[in-house]
C-alpha positions as CSV (number, residue, x, y, z in Angstrom):
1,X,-10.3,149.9,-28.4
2,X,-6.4,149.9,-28.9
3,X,-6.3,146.3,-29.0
4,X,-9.2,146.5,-32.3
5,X,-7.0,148.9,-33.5
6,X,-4.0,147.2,-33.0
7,X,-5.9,143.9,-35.0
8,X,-7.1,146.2,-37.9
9,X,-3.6,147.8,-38.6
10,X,-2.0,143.8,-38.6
11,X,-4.8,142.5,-40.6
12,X,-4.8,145.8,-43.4
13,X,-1.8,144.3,-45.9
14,X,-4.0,140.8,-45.5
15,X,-7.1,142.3,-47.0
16,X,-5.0,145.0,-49.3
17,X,-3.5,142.2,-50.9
18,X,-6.9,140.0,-50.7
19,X,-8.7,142.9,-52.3
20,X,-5.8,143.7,-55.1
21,X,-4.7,140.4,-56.0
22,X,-7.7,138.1,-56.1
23,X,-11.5,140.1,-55.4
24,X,-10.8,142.6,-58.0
25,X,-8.9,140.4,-61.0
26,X,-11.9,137.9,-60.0
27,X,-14.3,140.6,-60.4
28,X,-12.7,142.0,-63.6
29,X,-12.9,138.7,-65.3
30,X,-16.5,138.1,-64.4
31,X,-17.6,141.3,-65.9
32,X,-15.7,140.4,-69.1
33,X,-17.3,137.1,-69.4
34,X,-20.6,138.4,-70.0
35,X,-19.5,140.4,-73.0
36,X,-17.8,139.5,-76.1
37,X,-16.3,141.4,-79.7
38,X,-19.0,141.7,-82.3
39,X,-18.5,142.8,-85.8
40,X,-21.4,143.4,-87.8
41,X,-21.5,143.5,-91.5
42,X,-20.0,139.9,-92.4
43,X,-16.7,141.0,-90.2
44,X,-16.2,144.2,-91.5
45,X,-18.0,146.3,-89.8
46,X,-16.2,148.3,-86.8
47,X,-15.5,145.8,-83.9
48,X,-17.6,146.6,-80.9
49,X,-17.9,145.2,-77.7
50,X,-21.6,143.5,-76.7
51,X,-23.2,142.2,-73.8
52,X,-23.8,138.4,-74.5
53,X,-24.8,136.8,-71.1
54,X,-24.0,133.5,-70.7
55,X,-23.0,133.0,-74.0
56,X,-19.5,132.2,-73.2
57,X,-19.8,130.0,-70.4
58,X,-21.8,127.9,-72.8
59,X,-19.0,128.0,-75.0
60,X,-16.8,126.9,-73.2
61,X,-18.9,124.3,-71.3
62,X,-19.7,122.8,-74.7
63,X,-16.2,122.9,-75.7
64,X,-14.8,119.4,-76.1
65,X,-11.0,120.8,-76.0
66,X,-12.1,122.1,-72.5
67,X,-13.6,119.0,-71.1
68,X,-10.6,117.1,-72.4
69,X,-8.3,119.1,-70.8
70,X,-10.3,119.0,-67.5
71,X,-10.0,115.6,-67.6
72,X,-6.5,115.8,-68.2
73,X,-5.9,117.5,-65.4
74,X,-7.9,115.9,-62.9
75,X,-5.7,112.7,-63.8
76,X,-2.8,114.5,-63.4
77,X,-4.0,115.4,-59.5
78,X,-4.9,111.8,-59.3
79,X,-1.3,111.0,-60.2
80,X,0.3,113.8,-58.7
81,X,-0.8,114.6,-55.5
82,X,-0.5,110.7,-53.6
83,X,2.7,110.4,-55.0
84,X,3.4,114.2,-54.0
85,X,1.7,113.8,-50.4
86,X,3.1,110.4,-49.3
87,X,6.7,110.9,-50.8
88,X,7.2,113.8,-48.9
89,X,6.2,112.4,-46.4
90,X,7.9,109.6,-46.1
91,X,10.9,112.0,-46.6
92,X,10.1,113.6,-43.3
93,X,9.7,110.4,-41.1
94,X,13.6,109.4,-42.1
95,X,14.8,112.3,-41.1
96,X,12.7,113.1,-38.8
97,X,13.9,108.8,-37.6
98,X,17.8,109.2,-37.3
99,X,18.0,107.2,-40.0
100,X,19.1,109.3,-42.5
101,X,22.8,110.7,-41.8
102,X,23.9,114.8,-41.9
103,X,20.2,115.3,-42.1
104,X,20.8,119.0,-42.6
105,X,23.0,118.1,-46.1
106,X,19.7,115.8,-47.0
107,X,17.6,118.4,-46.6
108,X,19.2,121.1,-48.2
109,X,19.9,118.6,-51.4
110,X,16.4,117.9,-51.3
111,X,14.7,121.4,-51.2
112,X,17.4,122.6,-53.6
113,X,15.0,121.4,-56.6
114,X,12.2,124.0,-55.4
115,X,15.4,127.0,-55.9
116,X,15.2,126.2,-59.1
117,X,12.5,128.2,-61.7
118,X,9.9,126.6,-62.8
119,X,10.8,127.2,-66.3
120,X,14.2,126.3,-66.0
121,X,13.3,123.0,-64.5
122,X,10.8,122.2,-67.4
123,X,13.4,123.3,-70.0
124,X,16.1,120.9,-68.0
125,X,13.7,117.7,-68.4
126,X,12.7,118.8,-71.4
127,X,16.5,118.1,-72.3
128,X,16.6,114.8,-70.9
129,X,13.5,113.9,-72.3
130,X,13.9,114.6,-76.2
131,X,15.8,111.4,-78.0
132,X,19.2,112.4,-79.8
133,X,19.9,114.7,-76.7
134,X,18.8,112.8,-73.5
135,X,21.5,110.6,-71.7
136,X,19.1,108.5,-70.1
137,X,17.2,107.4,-73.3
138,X,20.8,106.5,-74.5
139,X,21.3,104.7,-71.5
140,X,18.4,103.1,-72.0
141,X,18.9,102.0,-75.7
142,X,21.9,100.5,-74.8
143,X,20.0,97.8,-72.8
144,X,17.6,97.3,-75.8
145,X,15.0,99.6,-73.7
146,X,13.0,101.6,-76.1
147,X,11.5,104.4,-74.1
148,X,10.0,107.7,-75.1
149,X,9.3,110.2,-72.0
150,X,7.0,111.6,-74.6
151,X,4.3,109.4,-76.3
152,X,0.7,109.7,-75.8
153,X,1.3,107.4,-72.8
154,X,4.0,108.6,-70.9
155,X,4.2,112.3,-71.4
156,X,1.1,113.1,-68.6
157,X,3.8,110.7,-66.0
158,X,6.3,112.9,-67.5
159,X,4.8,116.0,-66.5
160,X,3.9,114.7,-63.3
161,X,7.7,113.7,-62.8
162,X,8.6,117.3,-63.6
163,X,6.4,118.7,-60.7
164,X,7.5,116.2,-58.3
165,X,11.5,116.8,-59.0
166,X,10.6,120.4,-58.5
167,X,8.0,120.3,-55.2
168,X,9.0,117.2,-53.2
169,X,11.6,118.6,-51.1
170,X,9.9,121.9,-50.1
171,X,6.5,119.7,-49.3
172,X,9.4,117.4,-47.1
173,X,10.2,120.6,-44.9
174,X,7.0,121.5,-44.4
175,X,5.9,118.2,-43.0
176,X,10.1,118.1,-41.1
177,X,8.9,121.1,-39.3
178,X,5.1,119.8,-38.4
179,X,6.6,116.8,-37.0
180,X,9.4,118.7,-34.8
181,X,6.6,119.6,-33.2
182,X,5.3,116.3,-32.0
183,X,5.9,116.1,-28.5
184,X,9.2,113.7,-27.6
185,X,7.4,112.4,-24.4
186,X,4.5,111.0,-26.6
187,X,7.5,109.2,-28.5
188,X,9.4,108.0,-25.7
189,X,5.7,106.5,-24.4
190,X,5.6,104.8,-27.7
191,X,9.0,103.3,-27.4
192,X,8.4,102.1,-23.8
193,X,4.7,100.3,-24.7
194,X,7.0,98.9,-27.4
195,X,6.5,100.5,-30.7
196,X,8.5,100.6,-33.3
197,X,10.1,102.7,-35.9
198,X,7.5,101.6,-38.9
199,X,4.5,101.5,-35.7
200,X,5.8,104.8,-34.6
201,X,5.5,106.7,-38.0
202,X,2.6,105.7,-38.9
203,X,0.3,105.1,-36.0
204,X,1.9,108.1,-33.9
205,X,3.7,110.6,-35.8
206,X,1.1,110.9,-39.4
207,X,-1.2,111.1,-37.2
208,X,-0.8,114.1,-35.4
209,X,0.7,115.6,-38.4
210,X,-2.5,115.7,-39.6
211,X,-2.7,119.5,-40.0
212,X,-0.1,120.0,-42.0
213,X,-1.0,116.6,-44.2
214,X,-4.2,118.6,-45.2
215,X,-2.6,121.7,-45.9
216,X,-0.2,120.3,-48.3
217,X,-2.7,118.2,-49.9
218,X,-5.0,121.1,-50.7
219,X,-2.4,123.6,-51.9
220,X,-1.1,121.3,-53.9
221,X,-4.4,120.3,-55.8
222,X,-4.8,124.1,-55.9
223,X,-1.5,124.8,-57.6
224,X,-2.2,121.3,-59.7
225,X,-5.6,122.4,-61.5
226,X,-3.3,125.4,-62.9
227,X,-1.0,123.2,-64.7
228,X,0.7,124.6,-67.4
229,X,4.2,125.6,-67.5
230,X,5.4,122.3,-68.0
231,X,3.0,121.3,-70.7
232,X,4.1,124.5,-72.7
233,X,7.3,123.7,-73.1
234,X,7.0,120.6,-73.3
235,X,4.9,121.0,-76.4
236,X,7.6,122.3,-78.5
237,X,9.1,118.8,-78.4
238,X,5.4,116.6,-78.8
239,X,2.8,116.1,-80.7
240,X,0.6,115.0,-77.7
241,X,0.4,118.4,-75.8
242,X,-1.8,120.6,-78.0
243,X,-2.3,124.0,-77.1
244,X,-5.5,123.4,-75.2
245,X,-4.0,120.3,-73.3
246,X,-5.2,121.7,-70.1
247,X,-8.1,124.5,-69.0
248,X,-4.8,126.9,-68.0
249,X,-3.4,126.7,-70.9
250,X,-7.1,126.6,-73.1
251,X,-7.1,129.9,-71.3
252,X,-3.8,131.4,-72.6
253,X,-5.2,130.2,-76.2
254,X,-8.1,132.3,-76.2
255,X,-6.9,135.2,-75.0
256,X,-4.0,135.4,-76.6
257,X,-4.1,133.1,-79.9
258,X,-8.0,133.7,-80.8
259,X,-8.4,137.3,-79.3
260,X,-11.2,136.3,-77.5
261,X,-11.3,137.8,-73.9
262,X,-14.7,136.6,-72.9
263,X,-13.9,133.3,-73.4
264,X,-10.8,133.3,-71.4
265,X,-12.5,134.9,-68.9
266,X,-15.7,132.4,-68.8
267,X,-13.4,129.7,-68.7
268,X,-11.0,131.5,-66.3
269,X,-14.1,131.8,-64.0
270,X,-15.2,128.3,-64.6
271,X,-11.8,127.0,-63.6
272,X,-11.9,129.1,-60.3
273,X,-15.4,127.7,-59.4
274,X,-14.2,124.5,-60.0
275,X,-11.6,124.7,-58.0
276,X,-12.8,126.2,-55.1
277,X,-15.8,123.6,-55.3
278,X,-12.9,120.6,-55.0
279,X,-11.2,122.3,-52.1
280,X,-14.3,122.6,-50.6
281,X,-15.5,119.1,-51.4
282,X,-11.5,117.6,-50.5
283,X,-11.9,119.9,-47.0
284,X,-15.0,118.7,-45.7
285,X,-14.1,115.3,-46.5
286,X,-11.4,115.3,-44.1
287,X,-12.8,117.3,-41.5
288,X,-15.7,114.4,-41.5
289,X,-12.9,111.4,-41.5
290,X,-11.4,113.3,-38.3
291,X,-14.0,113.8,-36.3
């Protein structure tokens, strides 16, 4: 009895917080997707509030803007979370190697990125990325390299570039600490049947990392499929980011640009769905390559 007791008083901030901060918001916007604002009388009647069923889901599923920026974002993952996943990595097997010297300087300049707002690092890039003000672009002209970090080609690599400044070194730790963990006497094995360091990382050490490889891979497609600080402020520079450029951010527009809660909250719930179907999807795929 004390030991239940002792569990439910440990779990209770778990499920406080699970309750407050995700069942009840999810719940809220649910219930606001199947209604909508409806003035009667050619618009101007009194505004009234009307139950509409699926209405806005088909909205929003019919929404080209919405698809497109679905799409956007799923290339962005594509982009972002290999290059997210294996850099970090890769971080963490030099110093977790020797190679790298006063390992605990690296990895402070590394993670120091993370410190930094998200905001603030968007609005730094943004800096270096708009011509007339960036050193690099100058840098770049004077070898006769034309270059904008913001053309309908670039500016998705851009963003991508943004995230990774900000996220590498604090996925690097994670994976530092995972593989502190790897027993030294499986190492010293490896080193006596004659492995070395490139044999070592990658046919002892990744895998059995594999825990944590998963981990960062999913919260990172999580935290990915909400993009849109970056593109926000990035869109006061280009032309390519409109204001639906991605479903967070098509979101934000309908709430707060066309008044239309139900919308936002279809598409809120849509987005949720669809993520939580690709973390499902990503997790049983792996489970099925381990076993």
């Amino acid at each position: 009895m004390k030991s239940k007791l002792a569990c439910a008083v440990l779990m209770a901030p778990f499920f406080l917080l699970l309750v407050t901060v995700f069942l009840i918001p999810t719940g809220t916007a649910i219930w606001l997707s199947f209604f909508a604002a409806d003035q009667p009388g050619l618009g101007f009647g009194p505004e009234s509030t009307v139950f509409v069923g699926l209405r806005s889901y088909v909205a929003v599923l019919s929404d080209p803007t919405f698809l497109n920026g679905l799409l956007t974002v799923v290339l962005y993952c594509l982009l972002y979370i290999p290059l997210m996943v294996v850099g970090a990595l890769t971080l963490a097997l030099l110093l977790d190697s020797g190679v790298a010297k006063l390992r605990s300087w690296m990895q402070m300049g590394l993670y120091l990125p993370h410190a930094v707002p998200g905001i603030i690092a968007a609005l730094i890039w943004l800096y270096l990325y708009t011509p007339g003000l960036s050193p690099i672009i100058d840098l770049f002209a004077k070898a006769d390299i034309q270059i904008n970090f913001l053309g309908i080609n670039t500016v998705l690599p851009s963003i991508v570039n943004i995230a990774l400044w900000s996220n590498l070194g604090y996925n690097m730790v994670i994976f530092y600490a995972a593989l502190q963990a790897v027993p030294r006497e499986v190492l010293e094995a490896s080193v006596v049947d004659g492995a070395g360091p490139v044999k070592q990382a990658l046919r002892i050490k990744t895998p059995l990392v594999r825990g944590a490889i998963v981990t960062v891979g999913i919260f990172t497609l999580i935290w990915a499929l909400q993009l849109f600080t970056e593109p926000v402020l990035l869109s006061q520079s280009t032309p390519m980011i409109s204001a639906r450029f991605s479903p967070s951010m098509y979101i934000y527009d309908a709430a707060f640009t066309r008044n239309n809660y139900g919308l936002a909250a279809a598409a809120s719930v849509i987005l949720l769905a669809f993520t939580v179907a690709l973390s499902f999807g990503v997790t049983r795929w792996t489970n099925r390559k381990a076993a």
